[in-house]
C-alpha positions as semicolon CSV with decimal commas, in nm:
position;residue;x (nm);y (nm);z (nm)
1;X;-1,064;-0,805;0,950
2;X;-0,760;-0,724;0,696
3;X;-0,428;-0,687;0,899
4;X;-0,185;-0,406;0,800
5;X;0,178;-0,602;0,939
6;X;0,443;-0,355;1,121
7;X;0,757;-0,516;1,076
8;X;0,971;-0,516;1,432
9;X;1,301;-0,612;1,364
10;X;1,391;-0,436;1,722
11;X;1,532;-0,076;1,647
12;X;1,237;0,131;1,602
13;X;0,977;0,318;1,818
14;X;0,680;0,215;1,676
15;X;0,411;0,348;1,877
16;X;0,371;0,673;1,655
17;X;0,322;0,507;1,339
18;X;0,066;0,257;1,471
19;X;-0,120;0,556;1,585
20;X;-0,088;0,699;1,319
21;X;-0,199;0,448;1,046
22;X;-0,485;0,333;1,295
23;X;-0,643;0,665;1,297
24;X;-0,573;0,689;0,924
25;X;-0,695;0,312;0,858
26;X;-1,056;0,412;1,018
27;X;-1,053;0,109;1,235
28;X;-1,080;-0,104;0,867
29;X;-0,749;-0,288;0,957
30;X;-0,638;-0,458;1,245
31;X;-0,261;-0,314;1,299
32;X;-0,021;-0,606;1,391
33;X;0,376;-0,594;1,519
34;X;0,556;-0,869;1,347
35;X;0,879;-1,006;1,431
36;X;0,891;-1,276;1,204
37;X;0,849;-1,359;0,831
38;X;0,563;-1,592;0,899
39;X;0,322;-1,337;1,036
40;X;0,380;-1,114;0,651
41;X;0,182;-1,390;0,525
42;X;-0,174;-1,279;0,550
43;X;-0,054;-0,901;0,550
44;X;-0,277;-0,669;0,307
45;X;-0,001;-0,410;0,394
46;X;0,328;-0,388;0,495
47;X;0,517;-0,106;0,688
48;X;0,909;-0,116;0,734
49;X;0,952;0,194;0,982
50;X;1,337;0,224;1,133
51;X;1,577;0,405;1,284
52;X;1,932;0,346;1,365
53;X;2,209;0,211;1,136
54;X;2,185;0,069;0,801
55;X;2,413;-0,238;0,859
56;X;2,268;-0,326;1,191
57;X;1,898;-0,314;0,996
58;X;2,021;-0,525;0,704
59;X;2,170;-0,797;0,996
60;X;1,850;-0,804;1,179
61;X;1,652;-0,816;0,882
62;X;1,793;-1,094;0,690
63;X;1,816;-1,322;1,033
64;X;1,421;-1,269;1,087
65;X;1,302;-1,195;0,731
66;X;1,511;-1,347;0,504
67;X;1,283;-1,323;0,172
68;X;1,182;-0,924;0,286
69;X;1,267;-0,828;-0,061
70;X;0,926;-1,101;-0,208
71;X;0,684;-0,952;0,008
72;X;0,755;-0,567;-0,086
73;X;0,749;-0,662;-0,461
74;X;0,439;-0,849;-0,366
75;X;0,271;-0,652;-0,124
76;X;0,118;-0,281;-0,106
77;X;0,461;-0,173;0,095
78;X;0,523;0,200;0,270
79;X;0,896;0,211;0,436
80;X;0,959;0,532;0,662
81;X;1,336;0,652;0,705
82;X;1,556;0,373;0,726
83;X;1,299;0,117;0,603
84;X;1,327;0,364;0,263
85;X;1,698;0,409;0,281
86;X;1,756;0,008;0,307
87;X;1,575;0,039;-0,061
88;X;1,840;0,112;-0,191
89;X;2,163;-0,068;-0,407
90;X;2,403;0,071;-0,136
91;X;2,456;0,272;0,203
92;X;2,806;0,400;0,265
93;X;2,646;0,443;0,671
94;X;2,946;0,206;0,893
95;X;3,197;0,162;0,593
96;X;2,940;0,063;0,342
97;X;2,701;-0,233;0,334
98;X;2,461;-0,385;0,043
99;X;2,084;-0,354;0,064
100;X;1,800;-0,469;-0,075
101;X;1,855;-0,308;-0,459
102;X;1,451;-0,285;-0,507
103;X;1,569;0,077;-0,585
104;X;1,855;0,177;-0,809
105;X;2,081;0,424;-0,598
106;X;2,255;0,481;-0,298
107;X;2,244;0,630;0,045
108;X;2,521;0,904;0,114
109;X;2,673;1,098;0,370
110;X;2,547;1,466;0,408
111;X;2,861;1,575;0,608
112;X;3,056;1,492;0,270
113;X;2,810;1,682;0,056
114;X;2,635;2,015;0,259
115;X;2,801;2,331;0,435
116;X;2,955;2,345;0,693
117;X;2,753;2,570;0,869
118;X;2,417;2,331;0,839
119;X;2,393;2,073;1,122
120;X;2,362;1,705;1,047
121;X;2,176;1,534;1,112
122;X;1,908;1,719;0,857
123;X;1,641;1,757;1,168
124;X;1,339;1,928;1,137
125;X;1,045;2,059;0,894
126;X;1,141;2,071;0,519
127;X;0,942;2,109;0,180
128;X;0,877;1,801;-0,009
129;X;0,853;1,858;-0,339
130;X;0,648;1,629;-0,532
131;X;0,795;1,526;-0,887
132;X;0,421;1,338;-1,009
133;X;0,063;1,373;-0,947
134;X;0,020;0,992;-0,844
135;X;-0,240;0,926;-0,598
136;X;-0,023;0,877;-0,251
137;X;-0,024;1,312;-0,309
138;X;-0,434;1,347;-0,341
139;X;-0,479;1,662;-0,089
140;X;-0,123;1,715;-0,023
141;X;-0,021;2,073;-0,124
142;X;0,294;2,090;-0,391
143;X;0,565;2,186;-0,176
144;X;0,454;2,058;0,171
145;X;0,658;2,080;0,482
146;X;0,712;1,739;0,684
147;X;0,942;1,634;0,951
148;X;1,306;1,496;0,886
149;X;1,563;1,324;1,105
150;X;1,870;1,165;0,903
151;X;2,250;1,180;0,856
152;X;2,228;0,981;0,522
153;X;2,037;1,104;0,234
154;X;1,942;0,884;-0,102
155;X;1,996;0,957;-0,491
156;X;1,799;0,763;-0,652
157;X;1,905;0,677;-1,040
158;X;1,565;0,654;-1,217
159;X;1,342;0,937;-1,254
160;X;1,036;0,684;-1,268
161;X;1,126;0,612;-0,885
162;X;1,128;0,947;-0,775
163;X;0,788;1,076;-0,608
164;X;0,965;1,372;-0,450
165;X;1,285;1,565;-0,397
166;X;1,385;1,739;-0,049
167;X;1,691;2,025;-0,062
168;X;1,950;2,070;0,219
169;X;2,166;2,275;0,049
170;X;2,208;1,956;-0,196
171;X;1,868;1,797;-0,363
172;X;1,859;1,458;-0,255
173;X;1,553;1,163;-0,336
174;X;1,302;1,227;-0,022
175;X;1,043;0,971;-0,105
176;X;1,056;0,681;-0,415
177;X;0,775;0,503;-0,590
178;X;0,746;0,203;-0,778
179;X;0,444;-0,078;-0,861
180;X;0,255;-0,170;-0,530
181;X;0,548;0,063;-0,338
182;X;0,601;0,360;-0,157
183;X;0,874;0,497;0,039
184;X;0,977;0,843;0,230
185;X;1,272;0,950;0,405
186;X;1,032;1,212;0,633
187;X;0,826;1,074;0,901
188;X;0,503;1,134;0,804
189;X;0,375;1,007;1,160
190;X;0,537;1,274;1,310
191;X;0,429;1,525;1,041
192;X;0,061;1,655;1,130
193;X;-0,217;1,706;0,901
194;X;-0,034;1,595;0,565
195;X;0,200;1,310;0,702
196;X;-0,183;1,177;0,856
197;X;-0,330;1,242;0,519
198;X;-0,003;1,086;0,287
199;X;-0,080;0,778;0,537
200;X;-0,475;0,793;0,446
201;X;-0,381;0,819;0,051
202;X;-0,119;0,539;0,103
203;X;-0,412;0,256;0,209
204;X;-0,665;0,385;-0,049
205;X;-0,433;0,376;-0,346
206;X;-0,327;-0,022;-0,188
207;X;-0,701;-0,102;-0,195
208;X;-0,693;-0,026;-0,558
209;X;-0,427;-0,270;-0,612
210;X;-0,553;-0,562;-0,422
């Protein structure tokens, strides 16, 4: 059976998104935790789900998967909140810290940027608005609502990477695309129907590229 690897690098709560991409998967795919480099191997998928800090992720990561960046330019890859943020050139979370630069852009502070009177972190249901009509959207309405929970927000530079844009009170990059790729600052295992369906498209557009 093809294995679909869930990286563990030990700050995330990963029993939603197995769930999640188990009931999406059909029972096709054997879902795996990996805390190691070694087990990405024989991956046919890749998922970098996270929560927490930026620098802390980036320390964990390179101690117990030092050559991350290969395997997402190599693999069918989806990253979920921080694994999408840590995409990027740059966060300025803890004083600023490099990331992985698959993405051109950084990740920003949206207590610098939005009013006042909006509460950060950016919790909640918001429209995604999707910029291109790419195959990780088959089924998913325009301007769908999924769930957000984040302090730090993304630009990204390129156009080309953007798959969708997300406004509180500024626009800001919500979920990036590029080759075998895909990315989202929203939780889709946490958002219903469409976050279960994104998850769905996700694995039949990586069939297509294996």
């Amino acid at each position: 059976m093809k294995k679909i690897a869930v990286i563990d690098y030990g700050m995330s709560n990963l029993h939603s998104v197995i769930k999640s991409f188990q009931k999406a998967s059909d029972k096709r795919y054997k879902l795996c935790v990996v805390t190691s480099e070694k087990n990405l191997k024989d991956a046919s998928m890749i998922i970098l789900p996270g929560q927490g800090a930026a620098k802390s992720c980036m320390q964990k990561l390179s101690e117990n998967f030092p050559n991350l960046s290969e395997f997402i330019l190599n693999k069918p890859f989806f990253g979920i909140c921080l694994g999408f943020q840590i995409l990027f050139e740059k966060s300025f979370e803890d004083d600023g810290v490099n990331c992985l630069s698959i993405i051109e852009g950084s990740v920003n502070d949206f207590r610098k940027q939005v009013s006042k009177d909006l509460k950060v972190p950016h919790m909640g249901w918001n429209n995604v608005e999707q910029k291109n009509d790419h195959a990780i959207w088959n089924n998913i309405p325009r301007k769908s609502f999924f769930y957000f929970v984040h302090s730090y927000y993304a630009l990204a530079k390129s156009e080309e990477n953007i798959s969708s844009i997300t406004k509180y009170d500024i626009n800001f990059t919500s979920s990036v695309i590029k080759d075998n790729l895909f990315a989202c600052q929203f939780h889709p295992e946490k958002s219903s129907r469409y976050g279960l369906q994104l998850i769905s498209n996700f694995i039949n557009w990586s069939e297509s590229l294996q």
